[in-house]
ChimeraX commands (.cxc) that place a marker at each C-alpha (Angstrom):
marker #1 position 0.00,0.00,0.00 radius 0.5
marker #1 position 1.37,3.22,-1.23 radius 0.5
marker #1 position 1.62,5.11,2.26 radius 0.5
marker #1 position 1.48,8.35,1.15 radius 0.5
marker #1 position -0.82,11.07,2.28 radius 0.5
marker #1 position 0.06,11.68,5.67 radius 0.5
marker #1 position 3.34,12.15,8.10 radius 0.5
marker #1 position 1.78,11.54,10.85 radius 0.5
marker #1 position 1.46,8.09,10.39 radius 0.5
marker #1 position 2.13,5.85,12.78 radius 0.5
marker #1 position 0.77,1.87,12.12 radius 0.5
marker #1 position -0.07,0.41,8.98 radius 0.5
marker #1 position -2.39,-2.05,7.94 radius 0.5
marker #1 position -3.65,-2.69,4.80 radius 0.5
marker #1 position -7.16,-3.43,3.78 radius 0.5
marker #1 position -7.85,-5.15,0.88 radius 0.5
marker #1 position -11.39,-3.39,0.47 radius 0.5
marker #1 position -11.22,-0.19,-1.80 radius 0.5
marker #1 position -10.69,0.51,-5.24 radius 0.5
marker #1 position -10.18,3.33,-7.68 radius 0.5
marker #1 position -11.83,6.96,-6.73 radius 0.5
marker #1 position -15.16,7.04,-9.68 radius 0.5
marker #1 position -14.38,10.62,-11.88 radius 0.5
marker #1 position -12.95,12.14,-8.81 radius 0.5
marker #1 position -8.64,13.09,-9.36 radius 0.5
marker #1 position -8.83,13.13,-5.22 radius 0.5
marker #1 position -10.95,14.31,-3.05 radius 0.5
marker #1 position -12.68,17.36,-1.79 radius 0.5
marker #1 position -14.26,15.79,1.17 radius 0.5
marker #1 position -12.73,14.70,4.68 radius 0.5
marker #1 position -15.99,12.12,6.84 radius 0.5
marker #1 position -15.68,11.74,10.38 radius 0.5
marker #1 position -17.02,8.91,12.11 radius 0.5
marker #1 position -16.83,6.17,15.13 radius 0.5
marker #1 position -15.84,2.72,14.85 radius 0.5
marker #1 position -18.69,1.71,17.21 radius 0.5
marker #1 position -16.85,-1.32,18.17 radius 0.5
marker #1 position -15.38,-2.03,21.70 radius 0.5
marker #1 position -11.53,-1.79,21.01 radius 0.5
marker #1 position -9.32,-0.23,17.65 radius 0.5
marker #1 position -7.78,-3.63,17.40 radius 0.5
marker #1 position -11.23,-5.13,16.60 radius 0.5
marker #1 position -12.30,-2.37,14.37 radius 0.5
marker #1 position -8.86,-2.73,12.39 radius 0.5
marker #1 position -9.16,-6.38,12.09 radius 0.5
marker #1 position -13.01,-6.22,10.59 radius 0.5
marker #1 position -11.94,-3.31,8.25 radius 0.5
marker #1 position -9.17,-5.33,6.91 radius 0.5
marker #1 position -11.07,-8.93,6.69 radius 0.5
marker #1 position -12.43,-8.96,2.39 radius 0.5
marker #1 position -16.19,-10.15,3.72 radius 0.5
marker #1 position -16.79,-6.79,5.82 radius 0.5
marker #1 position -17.06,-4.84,2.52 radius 0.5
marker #1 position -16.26,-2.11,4.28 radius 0.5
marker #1 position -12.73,0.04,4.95 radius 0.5
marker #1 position -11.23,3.66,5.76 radius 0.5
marker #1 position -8.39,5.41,5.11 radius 0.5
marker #1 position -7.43,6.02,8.51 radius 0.5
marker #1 position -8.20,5.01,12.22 radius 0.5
marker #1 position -6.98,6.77,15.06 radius 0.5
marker #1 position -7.78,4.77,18.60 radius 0.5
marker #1 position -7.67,6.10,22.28 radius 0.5
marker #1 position -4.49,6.91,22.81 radius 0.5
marker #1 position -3.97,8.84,19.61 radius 0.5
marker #1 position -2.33,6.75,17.25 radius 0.5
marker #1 position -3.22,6.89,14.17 radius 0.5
marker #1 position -2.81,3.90,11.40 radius 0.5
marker #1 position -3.36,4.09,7.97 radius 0.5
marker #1 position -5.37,1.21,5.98 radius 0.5
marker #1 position -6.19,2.81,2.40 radius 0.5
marker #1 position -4.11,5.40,0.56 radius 0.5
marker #1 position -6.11,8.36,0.09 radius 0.5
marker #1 position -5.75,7.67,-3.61 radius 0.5
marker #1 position -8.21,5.35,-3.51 radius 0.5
marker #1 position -12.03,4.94,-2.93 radius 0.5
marker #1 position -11.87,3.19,0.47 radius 0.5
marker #1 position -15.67,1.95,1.31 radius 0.5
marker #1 position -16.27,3.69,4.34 radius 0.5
marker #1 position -19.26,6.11,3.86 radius 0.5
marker #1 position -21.80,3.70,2.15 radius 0.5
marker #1 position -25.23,4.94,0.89 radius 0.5
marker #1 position -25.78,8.97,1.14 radius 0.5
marker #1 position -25.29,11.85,-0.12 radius 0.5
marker #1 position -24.02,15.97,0.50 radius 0.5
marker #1 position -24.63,18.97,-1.63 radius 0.5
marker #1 position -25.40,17.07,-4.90 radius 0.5
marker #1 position -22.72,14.56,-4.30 radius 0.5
marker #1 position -24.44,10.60,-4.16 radius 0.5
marker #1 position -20.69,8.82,-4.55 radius 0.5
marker #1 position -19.74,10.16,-0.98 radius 0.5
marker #1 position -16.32,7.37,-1.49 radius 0.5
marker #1 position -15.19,8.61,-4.23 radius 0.5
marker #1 position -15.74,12.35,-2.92 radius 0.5
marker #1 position -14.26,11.37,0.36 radius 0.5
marker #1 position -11.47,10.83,2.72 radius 0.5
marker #1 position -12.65,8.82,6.03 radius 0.5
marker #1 position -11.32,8.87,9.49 radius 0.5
marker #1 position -12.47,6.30,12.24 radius 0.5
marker #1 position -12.28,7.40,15.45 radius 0.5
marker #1 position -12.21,4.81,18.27 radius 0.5
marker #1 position -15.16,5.07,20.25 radius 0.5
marker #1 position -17.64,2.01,21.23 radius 0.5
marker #1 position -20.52,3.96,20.05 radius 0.5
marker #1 position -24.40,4.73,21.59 radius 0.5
marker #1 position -25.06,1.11,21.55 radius 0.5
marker #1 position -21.87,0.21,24.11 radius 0.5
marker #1 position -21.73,3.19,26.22 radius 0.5
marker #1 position -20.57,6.12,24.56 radius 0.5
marker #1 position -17.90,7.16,26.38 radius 0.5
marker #1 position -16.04,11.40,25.92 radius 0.5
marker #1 position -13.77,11.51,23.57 radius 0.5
marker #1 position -10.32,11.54,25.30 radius 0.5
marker #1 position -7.62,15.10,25.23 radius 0.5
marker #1 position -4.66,12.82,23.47 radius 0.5
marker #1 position -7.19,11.05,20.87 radius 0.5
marker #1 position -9.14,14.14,19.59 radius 0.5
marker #1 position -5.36,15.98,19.74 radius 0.5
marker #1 position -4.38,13.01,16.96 radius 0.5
marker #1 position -7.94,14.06,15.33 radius 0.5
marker #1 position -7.14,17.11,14.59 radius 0.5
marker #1 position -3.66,16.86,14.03 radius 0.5
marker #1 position -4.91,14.39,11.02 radius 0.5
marker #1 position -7.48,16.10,9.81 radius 0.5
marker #1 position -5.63,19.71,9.77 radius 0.5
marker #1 position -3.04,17.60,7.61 radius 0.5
marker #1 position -5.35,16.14,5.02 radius 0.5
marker #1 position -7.73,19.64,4.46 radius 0.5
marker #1 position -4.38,21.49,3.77 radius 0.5
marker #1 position -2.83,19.14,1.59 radius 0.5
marker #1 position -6.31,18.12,-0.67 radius 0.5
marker #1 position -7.68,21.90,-0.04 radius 0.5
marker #1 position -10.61,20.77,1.59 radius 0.5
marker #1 position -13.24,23.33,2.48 radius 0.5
marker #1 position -14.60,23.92,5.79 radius 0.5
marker #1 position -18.05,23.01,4.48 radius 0.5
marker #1 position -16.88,19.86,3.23 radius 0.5
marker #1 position -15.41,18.35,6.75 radius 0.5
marker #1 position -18.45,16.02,7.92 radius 0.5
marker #1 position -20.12,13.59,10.52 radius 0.5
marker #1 position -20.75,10.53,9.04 radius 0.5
marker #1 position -24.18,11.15,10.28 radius 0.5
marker #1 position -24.69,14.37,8.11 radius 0.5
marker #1 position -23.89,12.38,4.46 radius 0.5
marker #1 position -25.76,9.03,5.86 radius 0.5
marker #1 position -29.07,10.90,8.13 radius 0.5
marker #1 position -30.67,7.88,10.22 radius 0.5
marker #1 position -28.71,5.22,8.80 radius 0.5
marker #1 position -25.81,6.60,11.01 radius 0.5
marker #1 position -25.56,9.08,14.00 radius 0.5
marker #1 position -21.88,8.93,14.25 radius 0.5
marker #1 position -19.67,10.75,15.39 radius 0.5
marker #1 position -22.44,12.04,17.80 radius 0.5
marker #1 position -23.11,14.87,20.49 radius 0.5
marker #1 position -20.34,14.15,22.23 radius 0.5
marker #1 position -17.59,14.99,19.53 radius 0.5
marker #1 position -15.70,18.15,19.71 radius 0.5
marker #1 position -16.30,19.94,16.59 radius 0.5
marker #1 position -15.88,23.74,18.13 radius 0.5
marker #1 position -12.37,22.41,18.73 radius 0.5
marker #1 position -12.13,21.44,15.90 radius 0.5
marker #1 position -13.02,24.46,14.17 radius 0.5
marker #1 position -10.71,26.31,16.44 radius 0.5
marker #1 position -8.14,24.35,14.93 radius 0.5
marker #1 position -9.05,25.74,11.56 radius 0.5
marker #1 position -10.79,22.21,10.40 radius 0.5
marker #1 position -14.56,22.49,9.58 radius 0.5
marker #1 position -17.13,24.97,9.62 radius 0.5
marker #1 position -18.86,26.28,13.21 radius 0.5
marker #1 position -20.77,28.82,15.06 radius 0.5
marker #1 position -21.96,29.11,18.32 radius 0.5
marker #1 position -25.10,27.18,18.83 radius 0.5
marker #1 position -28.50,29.45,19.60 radius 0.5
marker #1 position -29.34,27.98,22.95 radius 0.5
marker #1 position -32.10,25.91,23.29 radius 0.5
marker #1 position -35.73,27.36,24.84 radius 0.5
marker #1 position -36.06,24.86,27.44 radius 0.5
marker #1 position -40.24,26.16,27.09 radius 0.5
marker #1 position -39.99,25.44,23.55 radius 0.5
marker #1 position -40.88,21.77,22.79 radius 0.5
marker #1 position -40.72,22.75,18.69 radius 0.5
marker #1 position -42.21,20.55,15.68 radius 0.5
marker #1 position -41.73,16.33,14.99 radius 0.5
marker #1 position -42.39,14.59,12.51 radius 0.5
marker #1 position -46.09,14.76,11.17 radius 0.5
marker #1 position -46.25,18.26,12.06 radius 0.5
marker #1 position -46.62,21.16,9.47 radius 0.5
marker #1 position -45.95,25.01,10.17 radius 0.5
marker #1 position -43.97,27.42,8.46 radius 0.5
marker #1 position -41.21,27.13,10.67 radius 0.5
marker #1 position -40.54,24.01,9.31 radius 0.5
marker #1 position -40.65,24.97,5.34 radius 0.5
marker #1 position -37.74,27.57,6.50 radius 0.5
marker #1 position -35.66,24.88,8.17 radius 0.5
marker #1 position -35.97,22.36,5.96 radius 0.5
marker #1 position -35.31,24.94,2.82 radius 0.5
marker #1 position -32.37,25.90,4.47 radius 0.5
marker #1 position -30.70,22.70,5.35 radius 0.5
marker #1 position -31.44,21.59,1.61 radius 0.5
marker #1 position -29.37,24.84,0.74 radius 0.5
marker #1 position -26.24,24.06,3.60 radius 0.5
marker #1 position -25.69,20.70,1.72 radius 0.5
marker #1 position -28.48,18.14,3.61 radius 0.5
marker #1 position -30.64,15.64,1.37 radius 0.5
marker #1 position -33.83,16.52,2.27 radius 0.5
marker #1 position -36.61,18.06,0.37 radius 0.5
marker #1 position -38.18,21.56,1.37 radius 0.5
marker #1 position -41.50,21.60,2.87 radius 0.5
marker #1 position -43.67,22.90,5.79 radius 0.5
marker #1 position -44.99,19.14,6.22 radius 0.5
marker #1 position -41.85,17.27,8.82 radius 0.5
marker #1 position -42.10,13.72,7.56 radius 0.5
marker #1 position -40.19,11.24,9.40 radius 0.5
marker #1 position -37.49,10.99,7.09 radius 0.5
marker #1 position -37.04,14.92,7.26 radius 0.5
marker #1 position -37.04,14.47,11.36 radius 0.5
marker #1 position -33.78,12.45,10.63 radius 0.5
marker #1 position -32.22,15.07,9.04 radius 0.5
marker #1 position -33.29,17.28,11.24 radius 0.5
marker #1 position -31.52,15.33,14.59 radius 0.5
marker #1 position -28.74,15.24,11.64 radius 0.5
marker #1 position -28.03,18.34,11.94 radius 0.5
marker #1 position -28.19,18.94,15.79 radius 0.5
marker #1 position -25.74,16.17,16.33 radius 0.5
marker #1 position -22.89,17.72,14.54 radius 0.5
marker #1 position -24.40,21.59,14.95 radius 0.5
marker #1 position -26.68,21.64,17.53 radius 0.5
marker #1 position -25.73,19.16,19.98 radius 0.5
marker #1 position -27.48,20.07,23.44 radius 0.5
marker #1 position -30.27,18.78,22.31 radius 0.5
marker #1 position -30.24,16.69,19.45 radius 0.5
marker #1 position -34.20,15.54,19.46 radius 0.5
marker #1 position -34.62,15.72,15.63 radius 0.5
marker #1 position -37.86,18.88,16.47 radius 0.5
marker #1 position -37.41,21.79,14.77 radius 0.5
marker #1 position -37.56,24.64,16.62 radius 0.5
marker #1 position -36.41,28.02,16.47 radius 0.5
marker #1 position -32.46,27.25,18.18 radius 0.5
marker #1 position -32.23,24.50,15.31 radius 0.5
marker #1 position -32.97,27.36,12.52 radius 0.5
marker #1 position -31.11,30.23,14.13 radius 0.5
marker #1 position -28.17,28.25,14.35 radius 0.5
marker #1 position -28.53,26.77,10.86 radius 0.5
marker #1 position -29.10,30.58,9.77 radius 0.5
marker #1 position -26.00,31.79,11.31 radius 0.5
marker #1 position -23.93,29.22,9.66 radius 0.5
marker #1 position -24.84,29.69,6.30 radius 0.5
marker #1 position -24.67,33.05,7.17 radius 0.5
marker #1 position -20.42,32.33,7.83 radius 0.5
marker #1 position -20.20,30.43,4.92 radius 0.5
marker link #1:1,2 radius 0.2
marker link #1:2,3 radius 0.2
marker link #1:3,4 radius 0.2
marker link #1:4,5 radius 0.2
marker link #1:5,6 radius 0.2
marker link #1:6,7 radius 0.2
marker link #1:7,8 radius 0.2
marker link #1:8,9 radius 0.2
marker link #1:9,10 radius 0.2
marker link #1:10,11 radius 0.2
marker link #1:11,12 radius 0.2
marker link #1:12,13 radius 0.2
marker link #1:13,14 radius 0.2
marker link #1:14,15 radius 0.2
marker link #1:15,16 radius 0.2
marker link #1:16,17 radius 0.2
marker link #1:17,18 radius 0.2
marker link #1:18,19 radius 0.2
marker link #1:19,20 radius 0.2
marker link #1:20,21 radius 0.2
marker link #1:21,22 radius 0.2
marker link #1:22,23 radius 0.2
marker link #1:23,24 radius 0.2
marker link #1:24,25 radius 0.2
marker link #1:25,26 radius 0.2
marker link #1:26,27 radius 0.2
marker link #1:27,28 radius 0.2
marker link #1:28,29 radius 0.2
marker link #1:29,30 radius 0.2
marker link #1:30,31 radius 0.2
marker link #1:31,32 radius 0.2
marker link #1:32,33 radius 0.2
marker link #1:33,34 radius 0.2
marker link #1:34,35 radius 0.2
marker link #1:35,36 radius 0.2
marker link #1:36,37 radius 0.2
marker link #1:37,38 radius 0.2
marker link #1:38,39 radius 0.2
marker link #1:39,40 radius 0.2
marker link #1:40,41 radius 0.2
marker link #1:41,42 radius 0.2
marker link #1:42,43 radius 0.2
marker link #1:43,44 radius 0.2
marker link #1:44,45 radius 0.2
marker link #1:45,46 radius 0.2
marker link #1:46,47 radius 0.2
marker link #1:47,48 radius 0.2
marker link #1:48,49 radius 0.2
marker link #1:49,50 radius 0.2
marker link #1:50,51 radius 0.2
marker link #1:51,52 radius 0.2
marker link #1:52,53 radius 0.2
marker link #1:53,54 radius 0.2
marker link #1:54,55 radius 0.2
marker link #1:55,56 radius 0.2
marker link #1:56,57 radius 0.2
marker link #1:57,58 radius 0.2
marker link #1:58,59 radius 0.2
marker link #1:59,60 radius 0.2
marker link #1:60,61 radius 0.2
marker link #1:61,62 radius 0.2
marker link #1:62,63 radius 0.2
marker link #1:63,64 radius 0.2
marker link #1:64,65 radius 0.2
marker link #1:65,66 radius 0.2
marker link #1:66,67 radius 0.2
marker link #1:67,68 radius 0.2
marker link #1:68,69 radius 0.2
marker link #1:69,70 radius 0.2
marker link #1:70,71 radius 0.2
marker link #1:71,72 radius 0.2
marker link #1:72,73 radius 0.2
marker link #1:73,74 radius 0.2
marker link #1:74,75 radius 0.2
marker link #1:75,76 radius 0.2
marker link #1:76,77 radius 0.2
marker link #1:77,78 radius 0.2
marker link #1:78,79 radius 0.2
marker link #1:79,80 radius 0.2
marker link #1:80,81 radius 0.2
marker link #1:81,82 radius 0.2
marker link #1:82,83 radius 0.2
marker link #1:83,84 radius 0.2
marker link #1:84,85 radius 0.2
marker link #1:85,86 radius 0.2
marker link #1:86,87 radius 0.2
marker link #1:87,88 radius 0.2
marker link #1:88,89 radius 0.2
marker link #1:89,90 radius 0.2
marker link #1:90,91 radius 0.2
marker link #1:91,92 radius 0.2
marker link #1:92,93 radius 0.2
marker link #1:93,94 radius 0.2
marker link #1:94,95 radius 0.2
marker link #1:95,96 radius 0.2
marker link #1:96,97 radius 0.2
marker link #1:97,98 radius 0.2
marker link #1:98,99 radius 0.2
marker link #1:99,100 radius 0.2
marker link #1:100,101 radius 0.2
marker link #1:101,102 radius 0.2
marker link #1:102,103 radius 0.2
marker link #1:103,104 radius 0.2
marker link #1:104,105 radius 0.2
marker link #1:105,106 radius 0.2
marker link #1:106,107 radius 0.2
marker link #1:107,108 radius 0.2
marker link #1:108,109 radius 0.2
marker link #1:109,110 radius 0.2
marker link #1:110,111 radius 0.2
marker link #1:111,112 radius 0.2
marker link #1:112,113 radius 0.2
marker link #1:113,114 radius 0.2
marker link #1:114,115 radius 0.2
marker link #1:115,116 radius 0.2
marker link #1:116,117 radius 0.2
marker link #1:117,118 radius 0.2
marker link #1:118,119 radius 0.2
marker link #1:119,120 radius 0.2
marker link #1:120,121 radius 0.2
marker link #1:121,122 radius 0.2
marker link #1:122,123 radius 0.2
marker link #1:123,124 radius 0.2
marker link #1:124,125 radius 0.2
marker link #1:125,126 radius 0.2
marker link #1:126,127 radius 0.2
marker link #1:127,128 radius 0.2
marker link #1:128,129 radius 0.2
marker link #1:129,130 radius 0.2
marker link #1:130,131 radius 0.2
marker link #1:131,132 radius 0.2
marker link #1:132,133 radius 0.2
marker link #1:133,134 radius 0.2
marker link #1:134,135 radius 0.2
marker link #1:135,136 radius 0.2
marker link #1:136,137 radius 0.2
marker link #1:137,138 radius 0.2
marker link #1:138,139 radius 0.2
marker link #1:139,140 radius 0.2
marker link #1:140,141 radius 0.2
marker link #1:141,142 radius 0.2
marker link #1:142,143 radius 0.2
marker link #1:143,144 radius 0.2
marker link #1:144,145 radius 0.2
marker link #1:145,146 radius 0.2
marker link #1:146,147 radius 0.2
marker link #1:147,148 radius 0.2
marker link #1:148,149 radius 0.2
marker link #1:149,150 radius 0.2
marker link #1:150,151 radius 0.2
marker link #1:151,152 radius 0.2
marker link #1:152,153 radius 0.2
marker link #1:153,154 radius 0.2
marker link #1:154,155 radius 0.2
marker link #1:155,156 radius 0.2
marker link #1:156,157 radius 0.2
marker link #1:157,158 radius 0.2
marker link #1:158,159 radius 0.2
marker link #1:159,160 radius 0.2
marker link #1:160,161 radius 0.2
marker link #1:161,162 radius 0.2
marker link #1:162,163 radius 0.2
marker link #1:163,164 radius 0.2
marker link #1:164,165 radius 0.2
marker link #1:165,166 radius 0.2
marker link #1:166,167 radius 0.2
marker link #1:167,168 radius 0.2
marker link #1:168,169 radius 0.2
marker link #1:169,170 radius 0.2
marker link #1:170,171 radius 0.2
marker link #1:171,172 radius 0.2
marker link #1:172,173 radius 0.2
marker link #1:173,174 radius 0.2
marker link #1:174,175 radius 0.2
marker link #1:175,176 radius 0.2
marker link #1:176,177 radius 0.2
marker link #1:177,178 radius 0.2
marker link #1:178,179 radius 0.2
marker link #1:179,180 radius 0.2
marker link #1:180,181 radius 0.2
marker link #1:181,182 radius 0.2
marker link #1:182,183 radius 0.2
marker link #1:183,184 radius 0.2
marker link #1:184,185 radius 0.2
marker link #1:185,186 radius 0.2
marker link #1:186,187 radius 0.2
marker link #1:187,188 radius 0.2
marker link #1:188,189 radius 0.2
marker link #1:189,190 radius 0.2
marker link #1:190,191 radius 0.2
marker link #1:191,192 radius 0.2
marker link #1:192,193 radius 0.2
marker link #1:193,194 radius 0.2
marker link #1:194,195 radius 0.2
marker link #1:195,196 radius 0.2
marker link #1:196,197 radius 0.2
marker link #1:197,198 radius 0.2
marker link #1:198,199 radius 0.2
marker link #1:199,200 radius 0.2
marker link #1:200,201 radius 0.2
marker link #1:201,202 radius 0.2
marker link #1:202,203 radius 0.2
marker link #1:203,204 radius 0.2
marker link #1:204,205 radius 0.2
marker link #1:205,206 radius 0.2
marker link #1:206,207 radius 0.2
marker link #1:207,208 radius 0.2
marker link #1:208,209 radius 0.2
marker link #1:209,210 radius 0.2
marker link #1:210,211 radius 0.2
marker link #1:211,212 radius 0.2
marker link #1:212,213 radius 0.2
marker link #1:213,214 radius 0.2
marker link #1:214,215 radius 0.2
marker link #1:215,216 radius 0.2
marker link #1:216,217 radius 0.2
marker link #1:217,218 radius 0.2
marker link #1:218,219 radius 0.2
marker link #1:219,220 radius 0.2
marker link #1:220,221 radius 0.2
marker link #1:221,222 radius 0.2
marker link #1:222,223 radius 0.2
marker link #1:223,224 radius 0.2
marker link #1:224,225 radius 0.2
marker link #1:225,226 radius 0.2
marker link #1:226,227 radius 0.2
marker link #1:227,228 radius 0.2
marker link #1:228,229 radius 0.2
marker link #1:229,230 radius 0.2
marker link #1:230,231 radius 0.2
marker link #1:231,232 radius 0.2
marker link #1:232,233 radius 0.2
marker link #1:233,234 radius 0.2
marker link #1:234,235 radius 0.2
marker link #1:235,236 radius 0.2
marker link #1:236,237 radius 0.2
marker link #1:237,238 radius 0.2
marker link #1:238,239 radius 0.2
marker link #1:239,240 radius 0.2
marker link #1:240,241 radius 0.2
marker link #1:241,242 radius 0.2
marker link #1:242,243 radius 0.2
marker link #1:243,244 radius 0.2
marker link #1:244,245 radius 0.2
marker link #1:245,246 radius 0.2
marker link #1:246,247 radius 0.2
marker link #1:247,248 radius 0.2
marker link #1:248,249 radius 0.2
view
């Protein structure tokens, strides 16, 4: 495997599931997500095994280091079905970093100081080098909304942004009297919310009706944006915060 791409490597092992990137030179996109497995080792060995059809480019586990399993040359398989701003192939458009963390299902533990130090060392070095926009540095949970929630609430993405990775603002804080709209409801607040996360880069379809799927999206967005209370209602936190970020794009 042509190791390549990053300096900071530290462990590699190679997974035999990727292939080449589909019209895409490199790419423009850098996908965070959790393993949601109870150790790195594990995670490593089921990325790596042929009948897991499914791989990443890097993993980093607890104690920071990172190790490298696809070159970023190639279309590693770690995104799936889903889709951002347009974009359906989010492989080929996409570089993918697994963070070790057991996930919502085992615990979900905080992300430790030395392993989201490694994070952001990583990513800092791939949006440089590919020129990767601050738009473009996603959850797995914003490309892939219900089918995965990862890396969740509990990730640091202010940090992240204060590292120069990704794109952030101050959440609105939530209106603890506000108990907002759910799926089935219609109201004008909802056409504005929904038009406006269509516009950020989300795949939903504007409308004042919230249908379950657009709920999804919705909670989507509150995990990576909005995360104090990511309930998948709209209400009026969820679109001032969504304002003031495409407002700083």
């Amino acid at each position: 495997m042509d190791r390549a791409c990053s300096p900071l490597v530290q462990a590699l092992h190679p997974s035999p599931n990727f292939e080449p990137r589909r019209g895409k030179p490199r790419a423009d996109m850098l996908v965070l997500h959790y393993t949601g497995m109870m150790s790195a080792a594990r995670a490593i060995a089921w990325l790596a095994e042929p009948v897991s059809r499914v791989s990443c480019h890097y993993v980093i586990d607890e104690a920071g280091c990172i190790t490298q399993m696809v070159a970023e040359s190639q279309r590693a398989w770690h995104a799936g079905v889903g889709s951002w701003a347009g974009e359906t192939d989010i492989n080929s458009a996409s570089i993918g970093i697994e963070i070790q963390n057991p996930g919502h299902d085992l615990g979900y533990p905080e992300f430790g100081e030395t392993q989201m130090a490694a994070v952001i060392a990583l990513s800092q070095d791939i949006v440089a080098r590919n020129g990767i926009p601050a738009t473009r540095v996603l959850a797995h949970s914003d490309v892939s909304p219900g089918r995965k929630i990862d890396p969740g609430e509990k990730f640091d993405w202010a940090r992240l942004h204060a590292a120069s990775v990704g794109h952030w603002v101050a959440p609105t804080p939530v209106d603890v009297s506000e108990f907002g709209f759910g799926a089935g409801d219609c109201a004008p607040l909802i056409g504005q919310t929904t038009a406006l996360l269509a516009q950020y880069g989300y795949g939903i379809a504007p409308s004042e009706t919230l249908d379950a799927k657009g709920a999804t999206v919705v909670r989507s967005f509150q995990l990576h944006f909005r995360p104090e209370r990511p309930d998948g209602r709209v209400d009026r936190s969820t679109l001032a915060t969504l304002e003031a970020l495409l407002a700083a794009v």
